[in-house]
VEXDO-956620 format. One record per residue: residue in one letter; x, y, z of N, C-alpha, C in turn. Coordinates in Angstrom, 2 decimals. Layout:
N
<rec r="A" n_X="X" n_Y="Y" n_Z="Z" ca_X="X" ca_Y="Y" ca_Z="Z" c_X="X" c_Y="Y" c_Z="Z"/>
...
***
This chain:
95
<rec r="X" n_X="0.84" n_Y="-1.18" n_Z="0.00" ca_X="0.00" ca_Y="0.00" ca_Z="0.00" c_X="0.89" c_Y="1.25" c_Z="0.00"/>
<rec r="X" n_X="0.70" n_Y="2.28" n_Z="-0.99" ca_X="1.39" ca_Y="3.85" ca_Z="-0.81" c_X="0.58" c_Y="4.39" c_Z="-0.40"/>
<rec r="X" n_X="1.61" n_Y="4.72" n_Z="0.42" ca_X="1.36" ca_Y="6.08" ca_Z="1.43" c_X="1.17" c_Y="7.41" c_Z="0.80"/>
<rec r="X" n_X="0.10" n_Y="7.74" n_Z="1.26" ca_X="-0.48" ca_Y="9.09" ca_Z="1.07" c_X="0.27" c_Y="10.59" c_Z="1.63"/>
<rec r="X" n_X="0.99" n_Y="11.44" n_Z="1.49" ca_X="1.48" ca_Y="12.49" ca_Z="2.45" c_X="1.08" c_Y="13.78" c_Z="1.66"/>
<rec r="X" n_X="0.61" n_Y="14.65" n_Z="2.14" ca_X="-0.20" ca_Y="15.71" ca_Z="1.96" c_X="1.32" c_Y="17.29" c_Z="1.29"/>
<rec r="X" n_X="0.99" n_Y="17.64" n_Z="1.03" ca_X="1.63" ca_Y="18.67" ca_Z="0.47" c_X="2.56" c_Y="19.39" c_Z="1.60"/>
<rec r="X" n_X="1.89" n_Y="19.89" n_Z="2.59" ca_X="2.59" ca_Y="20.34" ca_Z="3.88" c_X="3.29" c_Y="19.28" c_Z="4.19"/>
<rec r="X" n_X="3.01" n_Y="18.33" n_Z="4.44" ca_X="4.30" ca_Y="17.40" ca_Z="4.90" c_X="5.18" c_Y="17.22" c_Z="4.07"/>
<rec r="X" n_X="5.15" n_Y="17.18" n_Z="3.11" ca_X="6.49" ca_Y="17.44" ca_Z="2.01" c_X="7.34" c_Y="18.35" c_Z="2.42"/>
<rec r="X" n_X="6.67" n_Y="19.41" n_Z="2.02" ca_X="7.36" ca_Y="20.66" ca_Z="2.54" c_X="8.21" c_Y="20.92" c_Z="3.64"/>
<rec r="X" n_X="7.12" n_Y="20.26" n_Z="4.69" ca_X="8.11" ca_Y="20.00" ca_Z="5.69" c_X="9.56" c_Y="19.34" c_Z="6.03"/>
<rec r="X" n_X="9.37" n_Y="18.22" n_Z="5.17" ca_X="10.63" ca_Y="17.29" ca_Z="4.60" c_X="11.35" c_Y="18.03" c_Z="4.33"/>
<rec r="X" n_X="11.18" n_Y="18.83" n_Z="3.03" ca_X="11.72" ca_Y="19.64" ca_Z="2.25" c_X="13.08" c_Y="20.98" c_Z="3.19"/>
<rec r="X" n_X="11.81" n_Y="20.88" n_Z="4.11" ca_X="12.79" ca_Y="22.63" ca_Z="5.30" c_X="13.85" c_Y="21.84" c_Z="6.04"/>
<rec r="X" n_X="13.47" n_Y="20.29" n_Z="6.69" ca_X="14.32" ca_Y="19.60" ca_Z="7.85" c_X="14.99" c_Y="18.88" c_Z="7.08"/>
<rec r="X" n_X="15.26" n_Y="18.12" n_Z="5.91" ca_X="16.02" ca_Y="17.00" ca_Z="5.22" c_X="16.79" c_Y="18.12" c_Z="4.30"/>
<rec r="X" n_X="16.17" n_Y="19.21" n_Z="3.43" ca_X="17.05" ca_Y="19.82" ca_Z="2.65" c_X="17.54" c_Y="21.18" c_Z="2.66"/>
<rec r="X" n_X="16.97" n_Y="21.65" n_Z="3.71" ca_X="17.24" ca_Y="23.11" ca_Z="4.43" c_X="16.89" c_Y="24.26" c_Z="3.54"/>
<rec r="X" n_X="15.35" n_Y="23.98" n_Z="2.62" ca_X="15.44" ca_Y="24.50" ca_Z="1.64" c_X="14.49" c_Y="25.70" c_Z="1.92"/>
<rec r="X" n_X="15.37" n_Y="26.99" n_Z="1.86" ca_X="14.66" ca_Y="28.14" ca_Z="1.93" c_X="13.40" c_Y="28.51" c_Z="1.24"/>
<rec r="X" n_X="13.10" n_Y="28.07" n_Z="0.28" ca_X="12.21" ca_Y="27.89" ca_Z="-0.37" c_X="10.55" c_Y="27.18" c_Z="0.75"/>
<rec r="X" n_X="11.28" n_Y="26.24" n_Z="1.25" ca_X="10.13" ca_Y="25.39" ca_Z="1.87" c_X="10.03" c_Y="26.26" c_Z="3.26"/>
<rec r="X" n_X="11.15" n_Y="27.56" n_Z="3.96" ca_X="10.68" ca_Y="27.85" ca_Z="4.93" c_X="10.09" c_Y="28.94" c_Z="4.38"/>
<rec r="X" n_X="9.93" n_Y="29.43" n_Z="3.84" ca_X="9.06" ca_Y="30.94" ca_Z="3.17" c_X="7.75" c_Y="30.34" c_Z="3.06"/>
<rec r="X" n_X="7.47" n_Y="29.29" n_Z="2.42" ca_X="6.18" ca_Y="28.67" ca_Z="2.34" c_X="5.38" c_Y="28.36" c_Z="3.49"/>
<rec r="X" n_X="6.40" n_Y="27.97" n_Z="4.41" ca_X="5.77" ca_Y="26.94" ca_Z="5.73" c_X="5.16" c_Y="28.23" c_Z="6.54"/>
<rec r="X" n_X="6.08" n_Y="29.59" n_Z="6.45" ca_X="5.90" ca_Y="30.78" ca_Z="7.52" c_X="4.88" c_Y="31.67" c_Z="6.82"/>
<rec r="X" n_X="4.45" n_Y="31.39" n_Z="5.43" ca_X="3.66" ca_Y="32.25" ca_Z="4.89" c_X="2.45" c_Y="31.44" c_Z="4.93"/>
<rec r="X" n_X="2.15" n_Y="29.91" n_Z="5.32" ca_X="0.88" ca_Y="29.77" ca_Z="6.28" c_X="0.94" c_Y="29.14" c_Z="7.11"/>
<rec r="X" n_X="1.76" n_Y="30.37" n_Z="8.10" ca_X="0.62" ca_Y="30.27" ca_Z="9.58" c_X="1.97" c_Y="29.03" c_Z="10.44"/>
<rec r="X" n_X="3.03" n_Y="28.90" n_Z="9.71" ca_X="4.13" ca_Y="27.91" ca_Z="10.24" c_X="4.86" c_Y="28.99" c_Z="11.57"/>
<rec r="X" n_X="5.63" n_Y="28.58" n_Z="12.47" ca_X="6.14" ca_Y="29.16" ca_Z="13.26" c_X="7.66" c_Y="28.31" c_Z="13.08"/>
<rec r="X" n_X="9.09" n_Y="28.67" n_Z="13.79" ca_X="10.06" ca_Y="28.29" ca_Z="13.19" c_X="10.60" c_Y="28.47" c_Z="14.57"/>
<rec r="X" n_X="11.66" n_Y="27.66" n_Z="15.64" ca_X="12.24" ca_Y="28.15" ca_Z="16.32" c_X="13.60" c_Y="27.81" c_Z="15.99"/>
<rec r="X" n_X="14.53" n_Y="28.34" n_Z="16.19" ca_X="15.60" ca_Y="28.02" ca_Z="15.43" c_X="17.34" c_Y="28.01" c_Z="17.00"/>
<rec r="X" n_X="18.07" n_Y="27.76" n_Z="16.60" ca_X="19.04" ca_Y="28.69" ca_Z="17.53" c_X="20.59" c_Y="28.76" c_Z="16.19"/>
<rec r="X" n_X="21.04" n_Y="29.86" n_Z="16.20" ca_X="21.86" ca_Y="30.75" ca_Z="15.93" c_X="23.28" c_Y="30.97" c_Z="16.91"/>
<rec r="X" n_X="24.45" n_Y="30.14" n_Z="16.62" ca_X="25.67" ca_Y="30.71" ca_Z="17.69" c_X="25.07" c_Y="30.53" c_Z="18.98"/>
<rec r="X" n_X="24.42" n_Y="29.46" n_Z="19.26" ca_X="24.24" ca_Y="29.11" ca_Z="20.36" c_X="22.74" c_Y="30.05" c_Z="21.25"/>
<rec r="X" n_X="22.41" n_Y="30.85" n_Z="20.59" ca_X="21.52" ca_Y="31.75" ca_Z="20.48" c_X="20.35" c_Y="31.33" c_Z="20.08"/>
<rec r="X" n_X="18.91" n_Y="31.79" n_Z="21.12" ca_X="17.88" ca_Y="31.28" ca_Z="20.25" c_X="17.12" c_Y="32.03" c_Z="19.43"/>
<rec r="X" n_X="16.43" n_Y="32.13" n_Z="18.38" ca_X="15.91" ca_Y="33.09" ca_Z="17.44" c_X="14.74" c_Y="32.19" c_Z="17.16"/>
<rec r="X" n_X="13.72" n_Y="32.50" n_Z="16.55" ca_X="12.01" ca_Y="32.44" ca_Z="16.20" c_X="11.52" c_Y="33.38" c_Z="15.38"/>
<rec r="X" n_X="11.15" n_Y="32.58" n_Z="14.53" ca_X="10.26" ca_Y="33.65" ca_Z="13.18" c_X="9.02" c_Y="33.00" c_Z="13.18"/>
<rec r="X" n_X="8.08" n_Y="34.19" n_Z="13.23" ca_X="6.89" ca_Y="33.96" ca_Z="13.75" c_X="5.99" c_Y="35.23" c_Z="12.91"/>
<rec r="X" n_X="5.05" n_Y="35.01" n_Z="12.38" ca_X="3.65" ca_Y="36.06" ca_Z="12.01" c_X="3.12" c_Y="36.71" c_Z="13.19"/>
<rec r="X" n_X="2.77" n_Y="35.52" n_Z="14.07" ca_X="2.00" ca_Y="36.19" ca_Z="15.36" c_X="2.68" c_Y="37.09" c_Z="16.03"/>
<rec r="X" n_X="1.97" n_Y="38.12" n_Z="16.63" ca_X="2.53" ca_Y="39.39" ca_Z="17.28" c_X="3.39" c_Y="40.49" c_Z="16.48"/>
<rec r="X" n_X="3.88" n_Y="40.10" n_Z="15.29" ca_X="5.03" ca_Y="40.70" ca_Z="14.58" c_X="4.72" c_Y="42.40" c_Z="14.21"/>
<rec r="X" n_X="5.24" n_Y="43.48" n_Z="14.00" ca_X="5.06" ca_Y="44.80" ca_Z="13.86" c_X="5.00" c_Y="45.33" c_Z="12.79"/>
<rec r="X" n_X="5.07" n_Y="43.94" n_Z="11.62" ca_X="4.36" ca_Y="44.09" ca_Z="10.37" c_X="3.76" c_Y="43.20" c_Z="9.94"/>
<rec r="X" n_X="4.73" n_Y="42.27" n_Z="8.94" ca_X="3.86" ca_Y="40.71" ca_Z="8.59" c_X="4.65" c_Y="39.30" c_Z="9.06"/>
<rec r="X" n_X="5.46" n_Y="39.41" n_Z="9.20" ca_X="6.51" ca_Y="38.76" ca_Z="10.02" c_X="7.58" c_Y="39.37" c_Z="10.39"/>
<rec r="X" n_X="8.29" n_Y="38.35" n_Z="11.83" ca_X="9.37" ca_Y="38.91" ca_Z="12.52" c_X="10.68" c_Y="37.60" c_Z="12.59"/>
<rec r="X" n_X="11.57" n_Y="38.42" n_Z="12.82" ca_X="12.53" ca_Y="37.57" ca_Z="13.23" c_X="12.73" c_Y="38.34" c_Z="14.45"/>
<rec r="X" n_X="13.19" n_Y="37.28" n_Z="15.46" ca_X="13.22" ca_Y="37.40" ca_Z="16.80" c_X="14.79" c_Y="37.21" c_Z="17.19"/>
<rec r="X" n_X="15.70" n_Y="37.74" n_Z="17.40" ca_X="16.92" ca_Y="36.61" ca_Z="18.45" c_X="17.41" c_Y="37.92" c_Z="19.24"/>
<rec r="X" n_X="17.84" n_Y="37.05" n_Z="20.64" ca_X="18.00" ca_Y="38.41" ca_Z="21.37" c_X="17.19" c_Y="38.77" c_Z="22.00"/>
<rec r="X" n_X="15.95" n_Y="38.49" n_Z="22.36" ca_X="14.55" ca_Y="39.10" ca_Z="22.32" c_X="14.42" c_Y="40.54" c_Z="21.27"/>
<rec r="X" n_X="15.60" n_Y="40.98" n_Z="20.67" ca_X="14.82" ca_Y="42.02" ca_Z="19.35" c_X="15.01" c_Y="41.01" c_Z="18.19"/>
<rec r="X" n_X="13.01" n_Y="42.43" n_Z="17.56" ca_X="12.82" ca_Y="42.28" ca_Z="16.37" c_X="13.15" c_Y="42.62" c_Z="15.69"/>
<rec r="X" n_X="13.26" n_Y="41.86" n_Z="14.50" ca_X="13.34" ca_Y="42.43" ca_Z="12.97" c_X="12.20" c_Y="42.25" c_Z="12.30"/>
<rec r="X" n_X="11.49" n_Y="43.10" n_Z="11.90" ca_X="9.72" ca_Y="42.99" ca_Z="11.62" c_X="9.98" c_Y="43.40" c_Z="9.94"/>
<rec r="X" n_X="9.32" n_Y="42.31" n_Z="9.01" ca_X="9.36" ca_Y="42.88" ca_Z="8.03" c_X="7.85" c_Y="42.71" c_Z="6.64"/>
<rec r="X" n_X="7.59" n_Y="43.19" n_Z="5.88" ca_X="6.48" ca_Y="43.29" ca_Z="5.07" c_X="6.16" c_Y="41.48" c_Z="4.54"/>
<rec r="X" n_X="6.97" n_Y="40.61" n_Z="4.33" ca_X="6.75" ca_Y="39.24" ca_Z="3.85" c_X="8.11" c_Y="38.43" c_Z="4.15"/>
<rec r="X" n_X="7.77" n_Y="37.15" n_Z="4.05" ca_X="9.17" ca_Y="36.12" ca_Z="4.45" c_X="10.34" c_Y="36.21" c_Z="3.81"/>
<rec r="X" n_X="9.60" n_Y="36.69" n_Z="2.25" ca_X="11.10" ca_Y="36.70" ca_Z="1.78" c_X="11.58" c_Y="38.06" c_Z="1.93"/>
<rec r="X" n_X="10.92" n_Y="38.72" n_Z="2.29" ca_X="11.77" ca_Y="40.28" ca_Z="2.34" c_X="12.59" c_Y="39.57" c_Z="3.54"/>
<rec r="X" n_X="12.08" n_Y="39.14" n_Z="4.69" ca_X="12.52" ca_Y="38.44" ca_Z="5.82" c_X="14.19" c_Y="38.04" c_Z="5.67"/>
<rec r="X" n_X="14.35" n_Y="36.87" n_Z="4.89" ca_X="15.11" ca_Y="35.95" ca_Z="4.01" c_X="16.21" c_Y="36.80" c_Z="3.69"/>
<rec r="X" n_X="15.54" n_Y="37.90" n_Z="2.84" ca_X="16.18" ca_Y="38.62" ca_Z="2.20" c_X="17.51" c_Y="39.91" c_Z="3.01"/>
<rec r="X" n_X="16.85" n_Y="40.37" n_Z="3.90" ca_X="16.75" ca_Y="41.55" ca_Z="4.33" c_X="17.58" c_Y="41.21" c_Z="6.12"/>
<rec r="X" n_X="16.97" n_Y="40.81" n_Z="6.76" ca_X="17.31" ca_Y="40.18" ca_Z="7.90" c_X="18.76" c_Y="40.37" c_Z="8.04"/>
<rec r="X" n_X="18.97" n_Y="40.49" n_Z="9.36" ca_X="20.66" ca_Y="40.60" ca_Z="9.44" c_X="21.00" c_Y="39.40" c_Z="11.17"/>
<rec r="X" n_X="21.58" n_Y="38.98" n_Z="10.89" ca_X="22.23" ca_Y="37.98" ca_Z="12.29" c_X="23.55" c_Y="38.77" c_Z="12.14"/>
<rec r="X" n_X="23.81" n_Y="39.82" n_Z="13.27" ca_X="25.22" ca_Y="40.18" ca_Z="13.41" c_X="25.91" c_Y="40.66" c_Z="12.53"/>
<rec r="X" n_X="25.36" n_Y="41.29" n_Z="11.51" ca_X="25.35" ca_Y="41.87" ca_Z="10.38" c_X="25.75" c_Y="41.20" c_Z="9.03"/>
<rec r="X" n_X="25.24" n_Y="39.66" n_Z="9.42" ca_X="25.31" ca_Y="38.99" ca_Z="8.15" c_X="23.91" c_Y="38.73" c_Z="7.65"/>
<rec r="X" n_X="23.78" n_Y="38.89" n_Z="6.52" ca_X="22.52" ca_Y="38.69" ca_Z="5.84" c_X="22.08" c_Y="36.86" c_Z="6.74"/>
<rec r="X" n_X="20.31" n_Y="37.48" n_Z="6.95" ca_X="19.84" ca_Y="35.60" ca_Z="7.36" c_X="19.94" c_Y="34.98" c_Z="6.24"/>
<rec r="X" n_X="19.91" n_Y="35.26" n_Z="4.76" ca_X="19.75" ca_Y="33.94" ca_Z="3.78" c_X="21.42" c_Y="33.42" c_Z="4.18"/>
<rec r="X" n_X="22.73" n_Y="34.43" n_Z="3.94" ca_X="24.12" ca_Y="33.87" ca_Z="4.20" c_X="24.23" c_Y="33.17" c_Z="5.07"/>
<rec r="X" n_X="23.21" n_Y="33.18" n_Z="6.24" ca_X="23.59" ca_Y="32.35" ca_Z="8.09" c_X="23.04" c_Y="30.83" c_Z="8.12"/>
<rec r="X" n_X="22.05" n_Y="31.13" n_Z="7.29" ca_X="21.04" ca_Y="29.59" ca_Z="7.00" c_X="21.85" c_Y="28.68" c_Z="6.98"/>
<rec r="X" n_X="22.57" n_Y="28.61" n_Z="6.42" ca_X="23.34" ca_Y="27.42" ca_Z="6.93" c_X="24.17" c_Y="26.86" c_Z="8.22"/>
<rec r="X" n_X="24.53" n_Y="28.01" n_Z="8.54" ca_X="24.65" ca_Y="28.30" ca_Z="10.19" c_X="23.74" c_Y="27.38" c_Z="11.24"/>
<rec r="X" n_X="22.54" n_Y="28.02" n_Z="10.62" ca_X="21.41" ca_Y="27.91" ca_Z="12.22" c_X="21.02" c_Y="26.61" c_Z="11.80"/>
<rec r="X" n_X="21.12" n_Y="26.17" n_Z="13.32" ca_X="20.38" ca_Y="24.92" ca_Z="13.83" c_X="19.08" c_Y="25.26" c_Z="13.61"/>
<rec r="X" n_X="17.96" n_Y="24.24" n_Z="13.34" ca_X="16.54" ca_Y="24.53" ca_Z="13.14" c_X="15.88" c_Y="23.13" c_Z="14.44"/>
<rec r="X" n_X="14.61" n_Y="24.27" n_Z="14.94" ca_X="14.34" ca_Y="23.86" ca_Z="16.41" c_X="13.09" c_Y="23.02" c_Z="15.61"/>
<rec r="X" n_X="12.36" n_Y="23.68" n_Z="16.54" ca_X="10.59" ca_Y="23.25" ca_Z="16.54" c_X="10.17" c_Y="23.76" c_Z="15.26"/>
<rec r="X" n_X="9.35" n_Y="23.21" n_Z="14.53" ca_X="8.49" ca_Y="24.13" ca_Z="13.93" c_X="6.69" c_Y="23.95" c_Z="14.07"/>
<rec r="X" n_X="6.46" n_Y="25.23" n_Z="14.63" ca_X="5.27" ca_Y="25.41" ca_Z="15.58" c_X="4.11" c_Y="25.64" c_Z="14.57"/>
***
């Protein structure tokens, strides 16, 4: 019998097996939550509460920005761009 797996769970595959930025822009643009840690540091990108449409969190400050990939894009860890760190960060929960 094949197994059935739904689109989100792919995706999900997709963020934890291939670290594919692609699949976390998707996952956070519905309604996914991300906890991550950074240099030993913990960080969370999250919609909820955020001071625009999403935030990145580490430090307890935000980086609040108009969409994920501006997020992706734009974002700074220590003044390195987040898409350059992604490979960096450990990836936690995703909520």
């Amino acid at each position: 019998m094949q197994e059935t797996v739904s689109l989100h769970d792919r995706i999900v595959r997709e963020l934890f097996d291939k670290k594919a930025l692609s699949a976390l822009i998707w996952l956070i643009d519905h309604g996914r939550e991300l906890e991550f840690d950074w240099q030993g540091r913990p960080g969370f990108i999250s919609r909820s509460g955020s001071a625009k449409t999403v935030s990145l969190w580490l430090d307890e400050q935000e980086q609040a920005f108009d969409s994920t990939e501006s997020l992706v894009r734009h974002a700074l860890l220590e003044g390195k761009a987040f898409y350059q760190a992604w490979q960096d960060i450990a990836l936690g929960c995703l909520l």
